[in-house]
C-alpha positions, 0 to 999 in steps of 0.5 A: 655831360660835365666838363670834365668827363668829357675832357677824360673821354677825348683825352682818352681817345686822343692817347689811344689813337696816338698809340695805334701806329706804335703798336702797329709798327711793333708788330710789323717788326716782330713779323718781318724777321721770321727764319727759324730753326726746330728739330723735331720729327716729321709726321703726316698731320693725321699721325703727329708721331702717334702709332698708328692704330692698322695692323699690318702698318708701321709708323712710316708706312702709315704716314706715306699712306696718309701722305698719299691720300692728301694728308699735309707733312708736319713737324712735331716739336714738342706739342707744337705741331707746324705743316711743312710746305717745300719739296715733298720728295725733299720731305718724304725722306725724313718721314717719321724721323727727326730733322733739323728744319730751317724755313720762314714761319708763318702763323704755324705753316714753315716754309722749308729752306734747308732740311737735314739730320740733326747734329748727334751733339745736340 
């Protein structure tokens, strides 16, 4: 190899390798802050606000059923979809209806902290 292309491969390797620990530390950051709020409904993960597809079921009493079976509770939000961990009881009183969810977001899990009805403002 030529004295230059092998100066371009290790100058190219020494400014990748300097920029590995600033990237890493930018995304530490942007991950350390991760309180958010959403409205939306909350739903079973099988119904996601859809109507339910069993005579004899409403959109409520379909999505205690799949609940029941083992179904996670999620939020809807638009076409984001996040499962919602915290006290079940707690959730189950806002099941297919909209809330106003505060929590730490991980990935698309929210761990919930406070869960109430939205302001009529909104």
């Amino acid at each position: 190899m030529s004295k230059i292309a092998i100066f371009t491969v290790l100058y190219i390797a020494s400014v990748t390798a300097l920029m590995v620990p600033l990237r890493v530390q930018a995304v530490s950051e942007a991950t350390t802050d991760n309180n958010v709020t959403f409205i939306g409904t909350v739903s079973c993960s099988r119904c996601q606000g859809i109507q339910p597809l069993q005579k004899g079921y409403t959109r409520w009493t379909w999505a205690l059923r799949s609940v029941s079976e083992g179904d996670d509770i999620v939020l809807v939000v638009g076409n984001n979809i996040y499962k919602l961990q915290g006290d079940k009881d707690q959730l189950l009183k806002y099941m297919e209806s909209k809330a106003e969810v505060t929590g730490s977001l991980e990935g698309r899990t929210l761990t919930v902290q406070t869960i109430a009805r939205p302001d009529k403002k909104r």
